[in-house]
C-alpha positions in Angstrom: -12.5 -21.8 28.4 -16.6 -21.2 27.4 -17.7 -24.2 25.8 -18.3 -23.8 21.8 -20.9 -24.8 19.7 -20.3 -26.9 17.5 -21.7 -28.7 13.7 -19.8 -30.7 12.0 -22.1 -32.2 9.5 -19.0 -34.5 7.6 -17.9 -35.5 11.1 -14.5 -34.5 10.3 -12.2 -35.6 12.5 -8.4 -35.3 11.4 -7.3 -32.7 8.6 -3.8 -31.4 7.7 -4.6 -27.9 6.3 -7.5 -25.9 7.5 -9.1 -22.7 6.7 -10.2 -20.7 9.4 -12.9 -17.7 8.5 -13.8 -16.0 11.4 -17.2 -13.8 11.0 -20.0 -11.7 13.1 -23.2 -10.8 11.4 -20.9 -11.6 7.9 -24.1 -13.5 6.3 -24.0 -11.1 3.4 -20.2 -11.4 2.3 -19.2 -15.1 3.8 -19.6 -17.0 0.8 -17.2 -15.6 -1.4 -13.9 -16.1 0.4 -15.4 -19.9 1.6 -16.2 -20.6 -2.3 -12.6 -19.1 -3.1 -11.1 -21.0 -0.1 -12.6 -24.4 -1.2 -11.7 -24.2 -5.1 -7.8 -22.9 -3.4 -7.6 -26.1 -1.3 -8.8 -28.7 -4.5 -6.4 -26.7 -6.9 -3.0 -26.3 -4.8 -3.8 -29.1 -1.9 -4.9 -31.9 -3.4 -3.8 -35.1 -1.5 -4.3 -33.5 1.8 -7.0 -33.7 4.4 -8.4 -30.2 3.8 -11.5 -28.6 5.9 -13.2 -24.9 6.1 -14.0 -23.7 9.7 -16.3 -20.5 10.2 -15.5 -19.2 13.4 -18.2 -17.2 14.8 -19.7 -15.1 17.8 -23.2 -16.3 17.3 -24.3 -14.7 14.3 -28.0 -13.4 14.6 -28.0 -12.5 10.8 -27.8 -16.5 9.3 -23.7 -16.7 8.9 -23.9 -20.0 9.6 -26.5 -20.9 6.5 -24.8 -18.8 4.4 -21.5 -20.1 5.2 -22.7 -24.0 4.7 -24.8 -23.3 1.6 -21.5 -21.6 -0.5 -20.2 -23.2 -3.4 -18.0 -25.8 -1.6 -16.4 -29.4 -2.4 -14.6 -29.0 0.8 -16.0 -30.5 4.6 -17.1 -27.5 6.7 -16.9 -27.0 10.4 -18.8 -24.6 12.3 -18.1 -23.3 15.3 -19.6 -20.2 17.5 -18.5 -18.8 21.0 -21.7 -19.0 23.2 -24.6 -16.0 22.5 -23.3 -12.7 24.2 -19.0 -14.0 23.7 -18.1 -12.1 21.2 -14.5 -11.2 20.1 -12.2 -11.7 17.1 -10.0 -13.1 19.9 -12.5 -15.5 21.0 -13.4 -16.8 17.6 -9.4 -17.5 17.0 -9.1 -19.2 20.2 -11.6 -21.6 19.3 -9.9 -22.4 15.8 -6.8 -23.1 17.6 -8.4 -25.4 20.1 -10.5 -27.0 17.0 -7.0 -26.8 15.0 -5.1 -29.1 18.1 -8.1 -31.6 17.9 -7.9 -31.9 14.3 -4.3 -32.4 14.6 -3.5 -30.2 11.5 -0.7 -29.2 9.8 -1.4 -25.8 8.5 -3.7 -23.3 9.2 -4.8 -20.3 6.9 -7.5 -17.6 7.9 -9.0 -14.9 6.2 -11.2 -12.1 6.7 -14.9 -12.9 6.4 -15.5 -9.7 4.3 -13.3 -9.8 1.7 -14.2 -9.0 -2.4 -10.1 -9.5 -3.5 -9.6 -13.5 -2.7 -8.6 -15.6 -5.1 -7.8 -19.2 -4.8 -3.7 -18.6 -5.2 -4.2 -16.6 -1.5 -5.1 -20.0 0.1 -1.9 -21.4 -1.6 0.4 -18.3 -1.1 -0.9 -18.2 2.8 -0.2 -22.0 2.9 2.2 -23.1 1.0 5.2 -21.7 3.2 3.8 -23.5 6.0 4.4 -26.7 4.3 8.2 -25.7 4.0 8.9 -25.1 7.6 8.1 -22.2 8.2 5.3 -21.1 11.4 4.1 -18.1 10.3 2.9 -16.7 7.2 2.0 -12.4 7.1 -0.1 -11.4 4.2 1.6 -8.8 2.0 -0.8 -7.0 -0.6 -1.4 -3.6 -2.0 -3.5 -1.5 0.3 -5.0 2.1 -0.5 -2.0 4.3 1.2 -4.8 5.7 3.4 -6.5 2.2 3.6 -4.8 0.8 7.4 -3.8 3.8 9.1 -3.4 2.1 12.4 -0.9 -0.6 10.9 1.3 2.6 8.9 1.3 4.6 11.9 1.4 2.6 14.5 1.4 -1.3 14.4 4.1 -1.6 11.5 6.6 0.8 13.1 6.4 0.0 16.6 6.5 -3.7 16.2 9.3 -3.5 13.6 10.9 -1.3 16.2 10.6 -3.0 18.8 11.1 -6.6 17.9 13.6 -6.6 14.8 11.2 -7.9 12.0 9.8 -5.9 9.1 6.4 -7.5 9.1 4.5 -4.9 7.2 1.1 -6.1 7.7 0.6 -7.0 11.1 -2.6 -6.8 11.9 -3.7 -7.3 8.2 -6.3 -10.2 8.9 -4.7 -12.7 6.6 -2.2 -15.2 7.8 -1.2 -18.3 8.1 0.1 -20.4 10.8 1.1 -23.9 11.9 -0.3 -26.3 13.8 2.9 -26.4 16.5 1.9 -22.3 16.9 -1.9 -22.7 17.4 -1.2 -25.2 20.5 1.3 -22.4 21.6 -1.5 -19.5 21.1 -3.9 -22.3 22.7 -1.7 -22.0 26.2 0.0 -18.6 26.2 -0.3 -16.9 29.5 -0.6 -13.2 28.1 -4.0 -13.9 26.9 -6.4 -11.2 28.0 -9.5 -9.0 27.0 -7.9 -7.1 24.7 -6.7 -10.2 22.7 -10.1 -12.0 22.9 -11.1 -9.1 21.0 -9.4 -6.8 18.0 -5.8 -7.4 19.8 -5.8 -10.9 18.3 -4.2 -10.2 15.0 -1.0 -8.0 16.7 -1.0 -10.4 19.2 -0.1 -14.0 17.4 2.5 -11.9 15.3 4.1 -9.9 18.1 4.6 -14.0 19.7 5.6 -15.4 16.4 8.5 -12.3 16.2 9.2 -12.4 19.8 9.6 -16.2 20.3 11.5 -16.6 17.1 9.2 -18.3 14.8 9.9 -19.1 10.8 8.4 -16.5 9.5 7.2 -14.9 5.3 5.4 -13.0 4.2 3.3 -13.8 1.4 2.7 -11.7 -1.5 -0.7 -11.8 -2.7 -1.0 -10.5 -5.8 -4.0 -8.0 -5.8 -5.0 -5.3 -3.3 -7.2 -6.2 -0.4 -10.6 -5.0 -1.2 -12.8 -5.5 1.9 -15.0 -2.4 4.2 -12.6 0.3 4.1 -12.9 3.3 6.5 -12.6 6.5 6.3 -9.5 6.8 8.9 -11.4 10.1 10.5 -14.6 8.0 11.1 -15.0 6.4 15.2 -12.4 4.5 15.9 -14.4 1.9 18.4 -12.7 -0.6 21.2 -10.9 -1.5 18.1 -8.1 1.0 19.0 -8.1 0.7 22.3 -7.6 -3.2 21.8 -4.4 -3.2 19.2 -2.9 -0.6 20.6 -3.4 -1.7 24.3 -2.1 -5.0 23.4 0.9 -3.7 22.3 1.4 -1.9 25.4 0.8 -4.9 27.1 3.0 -7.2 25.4 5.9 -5.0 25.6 6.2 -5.5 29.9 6.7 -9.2 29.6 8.9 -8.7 26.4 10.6 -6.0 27.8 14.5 -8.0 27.9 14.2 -9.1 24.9 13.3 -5.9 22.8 15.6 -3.6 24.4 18.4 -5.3 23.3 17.1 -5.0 19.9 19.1 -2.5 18.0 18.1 -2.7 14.4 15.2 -4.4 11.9 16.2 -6.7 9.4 14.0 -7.7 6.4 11.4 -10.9 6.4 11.7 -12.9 3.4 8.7 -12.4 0.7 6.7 -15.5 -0.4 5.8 -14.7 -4.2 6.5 -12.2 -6.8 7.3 -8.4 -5.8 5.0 -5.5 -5.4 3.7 -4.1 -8.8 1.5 -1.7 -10.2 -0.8 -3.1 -12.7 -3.8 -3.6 -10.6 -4.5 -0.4 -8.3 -6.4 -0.8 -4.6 -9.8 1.3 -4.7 -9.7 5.0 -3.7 -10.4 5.3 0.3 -11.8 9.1 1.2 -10.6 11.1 3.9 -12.3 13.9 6.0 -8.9 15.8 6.6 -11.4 18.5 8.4 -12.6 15.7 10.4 -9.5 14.8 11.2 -8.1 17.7 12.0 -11.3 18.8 14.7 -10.9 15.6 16.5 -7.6 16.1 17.2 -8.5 19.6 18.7 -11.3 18.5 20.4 -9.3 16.1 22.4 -6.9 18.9 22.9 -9.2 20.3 25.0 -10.9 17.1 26.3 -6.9 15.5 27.5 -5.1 17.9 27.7 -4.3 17.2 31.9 -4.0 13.6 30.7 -1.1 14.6 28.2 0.5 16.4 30.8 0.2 13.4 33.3 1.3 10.9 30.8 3.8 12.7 28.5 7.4 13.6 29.4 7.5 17.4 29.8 9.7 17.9 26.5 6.9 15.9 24.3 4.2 17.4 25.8 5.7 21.0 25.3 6.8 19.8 21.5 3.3 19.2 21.4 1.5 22.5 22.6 3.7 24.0 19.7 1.6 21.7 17.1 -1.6 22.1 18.9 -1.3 26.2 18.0 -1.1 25.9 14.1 -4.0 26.1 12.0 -5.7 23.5 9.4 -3.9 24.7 6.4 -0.5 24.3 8.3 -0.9 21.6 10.2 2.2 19.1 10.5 3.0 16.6 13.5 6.6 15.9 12.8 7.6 11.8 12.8 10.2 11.8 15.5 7.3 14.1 18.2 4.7 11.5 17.1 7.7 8.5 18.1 8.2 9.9 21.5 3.8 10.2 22.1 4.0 6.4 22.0 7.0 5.7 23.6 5.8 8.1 26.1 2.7 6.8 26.4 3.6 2.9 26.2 6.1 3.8 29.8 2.8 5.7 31.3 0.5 2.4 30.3 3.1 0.4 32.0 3.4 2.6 35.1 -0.2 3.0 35.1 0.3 7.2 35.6 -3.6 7.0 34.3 -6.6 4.0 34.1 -5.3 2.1 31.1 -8.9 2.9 29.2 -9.0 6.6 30.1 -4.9 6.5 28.6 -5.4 4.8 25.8 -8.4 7.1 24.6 -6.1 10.0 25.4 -4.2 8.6 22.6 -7.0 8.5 20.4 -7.1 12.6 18.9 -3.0 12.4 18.5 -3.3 9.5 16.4 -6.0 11.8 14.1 -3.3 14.1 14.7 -0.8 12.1 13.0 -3.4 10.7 10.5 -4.1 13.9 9.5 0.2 15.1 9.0 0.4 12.0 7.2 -2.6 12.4 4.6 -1.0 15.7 4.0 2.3 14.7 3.3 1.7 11.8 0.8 -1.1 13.3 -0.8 0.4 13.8 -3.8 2.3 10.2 -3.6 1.9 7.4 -6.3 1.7 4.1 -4.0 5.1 3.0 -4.0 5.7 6.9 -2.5 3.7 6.5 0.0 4.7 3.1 0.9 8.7 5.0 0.8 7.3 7.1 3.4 6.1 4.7 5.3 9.5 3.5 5.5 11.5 6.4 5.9 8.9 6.8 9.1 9.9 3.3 10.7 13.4 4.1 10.2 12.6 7.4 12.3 11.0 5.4 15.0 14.3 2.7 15.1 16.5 6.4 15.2 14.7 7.2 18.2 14.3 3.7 20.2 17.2 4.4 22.8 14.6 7.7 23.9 12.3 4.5 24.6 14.9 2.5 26.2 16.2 5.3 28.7 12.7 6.1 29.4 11.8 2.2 30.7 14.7 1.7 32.6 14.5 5.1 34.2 
């Protein structure tokens, strides 16, 4: 492992909960969520040996001032990969070895940009980690077209595939236990892809796959951080979450095909409600819609190569219908990945070149699924959502044919 660097101005040596923020270049938002971390761990933890960690890839832009001169009555640890590491992944993986020295108890991270936090998030992420259980999922109320990547893709593959309706799994905000960050610390399916954006889908694919206590923790407002505008770039950021799932599956391969159905995963905290509503998040549906064309024509021979010749023939059907009619049906867009999950593992294409092949249907998909909750209230659209995973569960033993064959 690279070496770190390292401040620890308190010398703080053994702590049972800590917070973990891990940043790039966040100089400009990190001390909200540290202040709202610190005055979370003096209201619900008191009694406990509590510490903030910022987690960085050698920030350029003063983080690390920014992070130690918050509002805080909490010890702070700072530590930063090497100049020129950078990676989610690699921030996590030092928090997890920082975590084991520490000997904690509990960990809890959140995203270095958000506006929403509130102190009861560090005791709704925590709490439940104190109660036996290993791994805490954040549950909040998200924009129906804020996280298009975890409602088409993370959420229902991974519920899918492993039996567990997580329904943020790649949401940013968790918590887990000491015992599981010595168990990240040494897992052998550790790669690129994980040191980067595949981090978050990662340590909750493990925590599903090898069993782990797992809530979800309701936090009581919606997550208000950057949004995107789902048809802007996508970035490595695709390639990385989706990949690792792809990856993960090989390995895990025994265990989820003998998964049949999902079951629920218990809620930490009150219910979903309605009384505060997430900020608006814009789409460019005509964006949308030319990106998907454009790759038409850019992958189309890597379709062919990569999709079985029923789904790639479904598909030339949607490919020949115009903006204002545009729909790519649920159970076509279940058989893309499924399709493209068995090509990733049979390597039909370079993994990269596959995976950006899968880039335009997912605007595709984006696109049929801004179109058809449109005129949805939240709790709709969230419906759909789940209607859509119980599609993909419909149409799992097409997956399971296609890897054994």
């Amino acid at each position: 492992m690279a070496d770190w660097i390292l401040e620890n101005p308190e010398n703080v040596s053994e702590a049972d909960i800590v917070v973990g923020i891990p940043s790039y270049n966040e100089a400009d938002a990190i001390a909200f969520p540290t202040q709202q971390a610190s005055l979370g761990l003096q209201e619900y933890f008191k009694g406990y040996r509590t510490v903030i960690v910022n987690c960085d890839n050698a920030s350029t832009d003063n983080t690390k001032d920014a992070f130690f001169n918050a509002p805080c009555e909490v010890p702070r640890i700072y530590v930063s990969t090497p100049p020129g590491v950078k990676g989610k992944g690699n921030n996590f993986r030092n928090l997890f070895r920082l975590v084991t020295e520490l000997g904690a108890q509990a960990v809890v991270v959140v995203d270095a940009d958000l506006k929403s936090i509130t102190p009861r998030w560090i005791k709704a992420l925590g709490d439940p980690l104190l109660d036996d259980f290993g791994f805490v999922a954040p549950l909040y109320l998200r924009h129906k077209y804020d996280g298009t990547i975890t409602n088409n893709i993370a959420y229902p593959l991974t519920r899918c595939l492993y039996g567990r309706r997580v329904r943020q799994p790649i949401g940013g905000d968790f918590g887990f236990s000491g015992e599981l960050a010595r168990f990240y610390l040494e897992h052998e399916t550790w790669n690129d892809d994980v040191a980067q954006f595949g981090i978050d889908i990662w340590m909750t694919t493990l925590a599903m796959y090898f069993r782990k206590p797992i809530t979800q923790a309701f936090l009581g407002r919606p997550k208000i951080h950057r949004p995107k505008d789902p048809a802007a770039s996508l970035g490595p950021m695709f390639r990385q979450v989706v990949g690792t799932i792809f990856h993960l599956m090989e390995p895990f391969a025994p265990f989820w095909r003998e998964v049949r159905r999902s079951r629920p995963t218990a809620i930490f905290g009150f219910g979903l409600g309605e009384t505060e509503q997430p900020p608006p998040v814009n789409v460019n549906v005509d964006a949308l819609y030319e990106k998907f064309r454009d790759g038409a024509d850019r992958y189309d021979a890597a379709w062919k190569e990569a999709l079985a010749p029923a789904t790639y023939a479904k598909l030339a059907e949607v490919r020949q219908l115009e903006p204002a009619h545009f729909e790519f049906p649920i159970p076509l867009w279940a058989h893309v990945l499924y399709d493209m999950a068995v090509a990733h593992r049979d390597r039909v294409l370079p993994r990269e070149e596959l995976l950006d092949s899968l880039a335009p249907l997912y605007f595709g998909r984006t696109l049929s699924f801004v179109r058809s909750t449109e005129g949805m209230a939240l709790r709709q659209a969230e419906e759909y959502v789940e209607d859509q995973c119980l599609v993909f569960e419909d149409a799992k033993p097409y997956l399971v044919e296609r890897w054994g064959a």
